[in-house]
ZADO-1210 file (C-alpha; in nm, 4 decimals, padded with zeros to 6 digits):
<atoms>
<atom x="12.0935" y="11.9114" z="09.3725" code="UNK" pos="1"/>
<atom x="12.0795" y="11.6222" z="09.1476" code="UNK" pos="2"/>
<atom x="12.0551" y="11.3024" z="09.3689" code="UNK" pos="3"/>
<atom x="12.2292" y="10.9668" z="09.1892" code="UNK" pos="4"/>
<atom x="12.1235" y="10.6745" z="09.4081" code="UNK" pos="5"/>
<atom x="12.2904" y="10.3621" z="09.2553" code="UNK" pos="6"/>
<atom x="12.0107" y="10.1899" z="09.4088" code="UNK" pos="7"/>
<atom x="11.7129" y="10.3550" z="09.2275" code="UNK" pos="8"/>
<atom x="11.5874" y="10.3509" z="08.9039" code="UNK" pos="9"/>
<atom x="11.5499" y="10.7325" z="08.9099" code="UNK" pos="10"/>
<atom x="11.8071" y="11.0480" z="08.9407" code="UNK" pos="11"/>
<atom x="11.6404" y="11.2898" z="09.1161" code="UNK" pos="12"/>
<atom x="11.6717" y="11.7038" z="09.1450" code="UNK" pos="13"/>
<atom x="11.5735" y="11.8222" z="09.4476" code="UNK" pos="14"/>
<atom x="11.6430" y="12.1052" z="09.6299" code="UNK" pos="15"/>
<atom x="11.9590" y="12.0683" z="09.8802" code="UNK" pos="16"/>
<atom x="11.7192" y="12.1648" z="10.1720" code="UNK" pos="17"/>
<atom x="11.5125" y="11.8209" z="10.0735" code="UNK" pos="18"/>
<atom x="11.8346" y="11.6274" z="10.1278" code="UNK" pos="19"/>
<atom x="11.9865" y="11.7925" z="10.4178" code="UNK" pos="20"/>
<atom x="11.6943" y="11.9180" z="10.6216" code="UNK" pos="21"/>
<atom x="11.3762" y="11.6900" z="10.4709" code="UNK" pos="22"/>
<atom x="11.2293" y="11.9757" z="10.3211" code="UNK" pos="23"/>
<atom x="10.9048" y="11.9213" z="10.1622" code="UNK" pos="24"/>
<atom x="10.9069" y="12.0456" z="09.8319" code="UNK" pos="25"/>
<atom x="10.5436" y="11.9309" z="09.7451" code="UNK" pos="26"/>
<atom x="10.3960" y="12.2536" z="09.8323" code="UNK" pos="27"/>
<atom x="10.1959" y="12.5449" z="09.6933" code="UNK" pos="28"/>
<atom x="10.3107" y="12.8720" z="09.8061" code="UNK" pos="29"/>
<atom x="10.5072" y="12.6845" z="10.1021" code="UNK" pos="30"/>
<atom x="10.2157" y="12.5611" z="10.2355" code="UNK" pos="31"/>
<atom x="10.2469" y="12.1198" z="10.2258" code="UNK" pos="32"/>
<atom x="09.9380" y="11.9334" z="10.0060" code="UNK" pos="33"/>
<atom x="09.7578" y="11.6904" z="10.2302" code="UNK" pos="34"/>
<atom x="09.7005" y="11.4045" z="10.0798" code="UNK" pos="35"/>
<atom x="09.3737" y="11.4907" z="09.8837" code="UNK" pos="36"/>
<atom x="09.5435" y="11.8102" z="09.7623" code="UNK" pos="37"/>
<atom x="09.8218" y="11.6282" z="09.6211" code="UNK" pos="38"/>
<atom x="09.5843" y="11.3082" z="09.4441" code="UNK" pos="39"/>
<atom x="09.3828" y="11.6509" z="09.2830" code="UNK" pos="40"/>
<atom x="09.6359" y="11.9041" z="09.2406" code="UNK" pos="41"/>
<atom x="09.9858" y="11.7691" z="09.1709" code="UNK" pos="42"/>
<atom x="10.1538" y="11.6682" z="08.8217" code="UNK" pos="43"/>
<atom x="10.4329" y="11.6875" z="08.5890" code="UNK" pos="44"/>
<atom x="10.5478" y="11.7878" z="08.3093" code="UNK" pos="45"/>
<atom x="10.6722" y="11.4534" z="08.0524" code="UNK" pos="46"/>
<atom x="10.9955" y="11.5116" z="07.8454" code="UNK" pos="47"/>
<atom x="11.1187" y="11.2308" z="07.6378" code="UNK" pos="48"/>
<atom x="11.4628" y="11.1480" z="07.4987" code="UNK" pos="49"/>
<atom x="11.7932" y="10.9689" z="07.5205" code="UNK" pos="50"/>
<atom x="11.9803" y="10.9501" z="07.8851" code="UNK" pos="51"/>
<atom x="12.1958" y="11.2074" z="07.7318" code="UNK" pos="52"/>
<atom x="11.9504" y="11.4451" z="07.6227" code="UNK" pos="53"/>
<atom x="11.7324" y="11.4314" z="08.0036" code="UNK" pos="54"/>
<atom x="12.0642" y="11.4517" z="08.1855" code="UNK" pos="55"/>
<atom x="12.2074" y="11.7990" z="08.0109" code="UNK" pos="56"/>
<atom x="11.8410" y="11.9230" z="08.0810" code="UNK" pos="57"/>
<atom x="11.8556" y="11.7744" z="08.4535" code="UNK" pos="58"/>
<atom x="12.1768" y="12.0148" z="08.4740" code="UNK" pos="59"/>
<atom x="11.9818" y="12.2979" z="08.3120" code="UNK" pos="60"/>
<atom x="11.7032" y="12.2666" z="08.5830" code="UNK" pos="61"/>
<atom x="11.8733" y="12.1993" z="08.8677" code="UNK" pos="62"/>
<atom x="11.9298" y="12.6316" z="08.9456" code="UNK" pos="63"/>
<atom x="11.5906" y="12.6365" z="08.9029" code="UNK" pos="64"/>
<atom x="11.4794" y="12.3500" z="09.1388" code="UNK" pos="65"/>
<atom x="11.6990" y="12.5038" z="09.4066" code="UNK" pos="66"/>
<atom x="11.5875" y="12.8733" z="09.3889" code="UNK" pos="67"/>
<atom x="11.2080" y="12.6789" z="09.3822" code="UNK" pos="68"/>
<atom x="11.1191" y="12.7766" z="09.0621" code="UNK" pos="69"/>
<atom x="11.0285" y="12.4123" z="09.0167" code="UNK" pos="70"/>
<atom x="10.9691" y="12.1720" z="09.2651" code="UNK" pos="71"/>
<atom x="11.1563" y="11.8629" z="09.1555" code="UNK" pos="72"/>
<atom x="11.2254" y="11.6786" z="08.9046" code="UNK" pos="73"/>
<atom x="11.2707" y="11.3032" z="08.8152" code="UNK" pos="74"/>
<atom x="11.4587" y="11.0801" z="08.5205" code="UNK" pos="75"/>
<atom x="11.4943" y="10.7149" z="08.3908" code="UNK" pos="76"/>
<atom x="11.8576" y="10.5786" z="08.5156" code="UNK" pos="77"/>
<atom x="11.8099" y="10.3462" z="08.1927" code="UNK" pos="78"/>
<atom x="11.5168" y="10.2380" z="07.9240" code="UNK" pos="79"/>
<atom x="11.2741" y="10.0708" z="08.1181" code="UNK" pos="80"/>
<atom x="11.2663" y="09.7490" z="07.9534" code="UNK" pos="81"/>
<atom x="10.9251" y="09.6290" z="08.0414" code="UNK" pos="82"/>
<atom x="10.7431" y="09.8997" z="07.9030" code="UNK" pos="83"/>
<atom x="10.9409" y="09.8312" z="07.5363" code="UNK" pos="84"/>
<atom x="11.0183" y="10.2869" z="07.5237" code="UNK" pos="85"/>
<atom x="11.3360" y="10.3891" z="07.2974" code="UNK" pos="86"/>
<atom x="11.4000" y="10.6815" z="07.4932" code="UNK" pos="87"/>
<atom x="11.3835" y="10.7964" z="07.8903" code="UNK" pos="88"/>
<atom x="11.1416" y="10.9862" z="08.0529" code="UNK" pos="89"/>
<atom x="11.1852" y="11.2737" z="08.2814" code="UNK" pos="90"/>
<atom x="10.9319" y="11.4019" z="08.5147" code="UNK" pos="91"/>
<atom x="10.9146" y="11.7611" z="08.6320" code="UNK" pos="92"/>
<atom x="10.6865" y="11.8090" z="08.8818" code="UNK" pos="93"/>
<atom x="10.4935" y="12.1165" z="09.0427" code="UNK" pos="94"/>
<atom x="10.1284" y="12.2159" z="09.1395" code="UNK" pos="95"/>
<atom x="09.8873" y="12.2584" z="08.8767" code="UNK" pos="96"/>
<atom x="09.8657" y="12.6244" z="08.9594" code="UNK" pos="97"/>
<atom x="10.2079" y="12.7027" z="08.8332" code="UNK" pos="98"/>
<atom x="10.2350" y="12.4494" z="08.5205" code="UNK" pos="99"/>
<atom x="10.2567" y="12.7250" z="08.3069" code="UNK" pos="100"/>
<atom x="10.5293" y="12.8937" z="08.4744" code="UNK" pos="101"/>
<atom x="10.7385" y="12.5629" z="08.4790" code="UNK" pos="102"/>
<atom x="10.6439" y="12.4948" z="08.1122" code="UNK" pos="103"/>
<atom x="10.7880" y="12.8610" z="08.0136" code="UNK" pos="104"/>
<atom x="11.0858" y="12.7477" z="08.1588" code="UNK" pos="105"/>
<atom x="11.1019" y="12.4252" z="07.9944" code="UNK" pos="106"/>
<atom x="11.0102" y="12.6158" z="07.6750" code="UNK" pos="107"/>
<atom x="11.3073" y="12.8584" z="07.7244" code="UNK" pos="108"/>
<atom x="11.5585" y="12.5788" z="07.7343" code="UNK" pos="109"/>
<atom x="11.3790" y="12.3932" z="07.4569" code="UNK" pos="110"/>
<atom x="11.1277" y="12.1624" z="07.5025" code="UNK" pos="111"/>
<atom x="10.9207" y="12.0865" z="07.2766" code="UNK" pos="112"/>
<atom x="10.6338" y="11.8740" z="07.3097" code="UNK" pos="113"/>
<atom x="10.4028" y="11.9293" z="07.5743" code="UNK" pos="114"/>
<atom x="10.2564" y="11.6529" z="07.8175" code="UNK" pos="115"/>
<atom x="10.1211" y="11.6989" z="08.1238" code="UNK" pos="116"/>
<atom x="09.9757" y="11.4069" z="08.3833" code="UNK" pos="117"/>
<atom x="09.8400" y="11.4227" z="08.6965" code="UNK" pos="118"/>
<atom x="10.0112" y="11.2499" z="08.9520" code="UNK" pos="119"/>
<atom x="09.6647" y="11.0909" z="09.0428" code="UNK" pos="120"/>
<atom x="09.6267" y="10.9166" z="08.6880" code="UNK" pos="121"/>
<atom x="10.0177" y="10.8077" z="08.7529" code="UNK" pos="122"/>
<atom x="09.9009" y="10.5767" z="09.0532" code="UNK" pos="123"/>
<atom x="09.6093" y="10.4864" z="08.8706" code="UNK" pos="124"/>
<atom x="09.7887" y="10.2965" z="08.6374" code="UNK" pos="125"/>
<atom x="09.9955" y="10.1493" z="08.9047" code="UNK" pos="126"/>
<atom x="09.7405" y="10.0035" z="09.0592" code="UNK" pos="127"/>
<atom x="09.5815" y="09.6522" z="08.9992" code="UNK" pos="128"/>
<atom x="09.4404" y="09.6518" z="08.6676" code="UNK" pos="129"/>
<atom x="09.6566" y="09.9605" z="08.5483" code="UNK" pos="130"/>
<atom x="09.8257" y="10.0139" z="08.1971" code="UNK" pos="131"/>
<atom x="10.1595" y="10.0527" z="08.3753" code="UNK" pos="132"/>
<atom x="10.1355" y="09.7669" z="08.6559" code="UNK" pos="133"/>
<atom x="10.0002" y="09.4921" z="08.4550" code="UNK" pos="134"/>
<atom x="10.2634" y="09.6008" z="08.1857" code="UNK" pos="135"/>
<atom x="10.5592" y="09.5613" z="08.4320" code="UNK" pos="136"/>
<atom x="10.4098" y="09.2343" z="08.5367" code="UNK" pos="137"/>
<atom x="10.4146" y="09.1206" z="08.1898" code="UNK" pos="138"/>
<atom x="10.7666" y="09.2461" z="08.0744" code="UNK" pos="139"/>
<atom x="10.9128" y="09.0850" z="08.3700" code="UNK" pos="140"/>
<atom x="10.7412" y="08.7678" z="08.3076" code="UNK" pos="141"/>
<atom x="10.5444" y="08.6554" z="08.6199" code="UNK" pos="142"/>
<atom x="10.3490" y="08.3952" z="08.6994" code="UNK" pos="143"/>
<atom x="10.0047" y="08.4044" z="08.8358" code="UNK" pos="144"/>
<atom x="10.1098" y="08.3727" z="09.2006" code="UNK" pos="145"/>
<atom x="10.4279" y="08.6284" z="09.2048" code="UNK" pos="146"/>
<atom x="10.2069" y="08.8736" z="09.0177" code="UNK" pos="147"/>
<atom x="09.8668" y="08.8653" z="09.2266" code="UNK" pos="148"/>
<atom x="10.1581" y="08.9212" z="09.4983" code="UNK" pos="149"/>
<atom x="10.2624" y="09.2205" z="09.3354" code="UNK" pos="150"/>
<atom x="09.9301" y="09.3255" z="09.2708" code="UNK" pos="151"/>
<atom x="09.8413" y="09.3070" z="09.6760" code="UNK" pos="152"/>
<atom x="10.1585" y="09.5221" z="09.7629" code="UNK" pos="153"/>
<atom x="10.0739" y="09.7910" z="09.5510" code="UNK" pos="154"/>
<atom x="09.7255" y="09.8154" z="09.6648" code="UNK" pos="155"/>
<atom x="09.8531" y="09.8030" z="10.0022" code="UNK" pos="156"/>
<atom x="10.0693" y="10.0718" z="09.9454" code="UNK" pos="157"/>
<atom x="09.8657" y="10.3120" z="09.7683" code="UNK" pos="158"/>
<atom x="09.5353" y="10.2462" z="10.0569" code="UNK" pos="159"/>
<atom x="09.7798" y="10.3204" z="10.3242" code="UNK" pos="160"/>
<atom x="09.9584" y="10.5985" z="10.2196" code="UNK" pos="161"/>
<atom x="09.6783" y="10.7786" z="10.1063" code="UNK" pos="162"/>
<atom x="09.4283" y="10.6594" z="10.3992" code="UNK" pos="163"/>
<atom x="09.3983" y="10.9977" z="10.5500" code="UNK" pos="164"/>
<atom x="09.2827" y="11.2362" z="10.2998" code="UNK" pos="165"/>
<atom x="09.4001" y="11.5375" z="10.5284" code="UNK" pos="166"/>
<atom x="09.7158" y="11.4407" z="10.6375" code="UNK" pos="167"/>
<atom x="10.0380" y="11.5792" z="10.4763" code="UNK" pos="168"/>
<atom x="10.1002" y="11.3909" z="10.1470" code="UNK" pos="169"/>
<atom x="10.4840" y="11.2663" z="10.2614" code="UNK" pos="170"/>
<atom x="10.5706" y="11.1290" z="09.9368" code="UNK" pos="171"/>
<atom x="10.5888" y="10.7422" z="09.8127" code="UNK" pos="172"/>
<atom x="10.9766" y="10.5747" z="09.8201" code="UNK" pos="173"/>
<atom x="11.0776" y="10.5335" z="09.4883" code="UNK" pos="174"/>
</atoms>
């Protein structure tokens, strides 16, 4: 199901069990990651191109999402300004287990290039000191107080959702 909150930055494809019954979809063989799990297991596939070119492949994955052939899968509403990209980025995610299974299937409806990140170096580099935090900061312009603000949320956030290492990862609001 592909999920088009005005409000967000991303469209999301999730399964329709996610949005009507709160599945959790960040699972290996239906089993949920705890939180460790998920910082040392979980990833995505990158795909790059223009809104048009992410959103006919968003409608190409979506069967596949909801028969849980892949997980989920994220895309840019719009450029993101701050970080100065000509093109959108769409994230499909799954365990590192069954990358290649969800890259042959990316394959077979032509992608390309291959580019895979851990979702653990992801919050890495939205964390204080980060490539993608202090970029943000920067594109929008802060000043020192606003962004040290910024910088104390998001190491809030990250310390208390991961806290537990063996709870069950319940994802991050985006």
């Amino acid at each position: 199901m592909i999920v088009d909150r005005p409000e967000s930055h991303f469209i999301f494809v999730v399964p329709l069990d996610h949005v009507e019954y709160r599945y959790n979809y960040i699972t290996l063989r239906g089993e949920p990651l705890t939180n460790k799990q998920y910082l040392e297991h979980w990833g995505k596939w990158l795909v790059f191109g223009l809104r048009e070119e992410v959103e006919e492949l968003a409608r190409k994955l979506d069967p596949y999402v909801e028969e849980r052939k892949i997980p989920a899968v994220k895309y840019d509403r719009k450029l993101i300004t701050e970080f100065q990209l000509n093109r959108c980025v769409m994230c499909v995610y799954c365990h590192d287990e069954t990358k290649d299974e969800v890259w042959e299937i990316l394959a077979a409806l032509g992608v390309k290039d291959k580019a895979w990140m851990y979702e653990r170096e992801t919050l890495e580099k939205w964390l204080p000191g980060g490539v993608n935090l202090e970029k943000w900061i920067q594109g929008r312009g802060l000043d020192h107080e606003h962004a040290e603000r910024v910088r104390a949320d998001a190491r809030a956030k990250f310390k208390r959702i991961f806290a537990e290492e063996n709870e069950i990862f319940t994802g991050i609001d985006q």
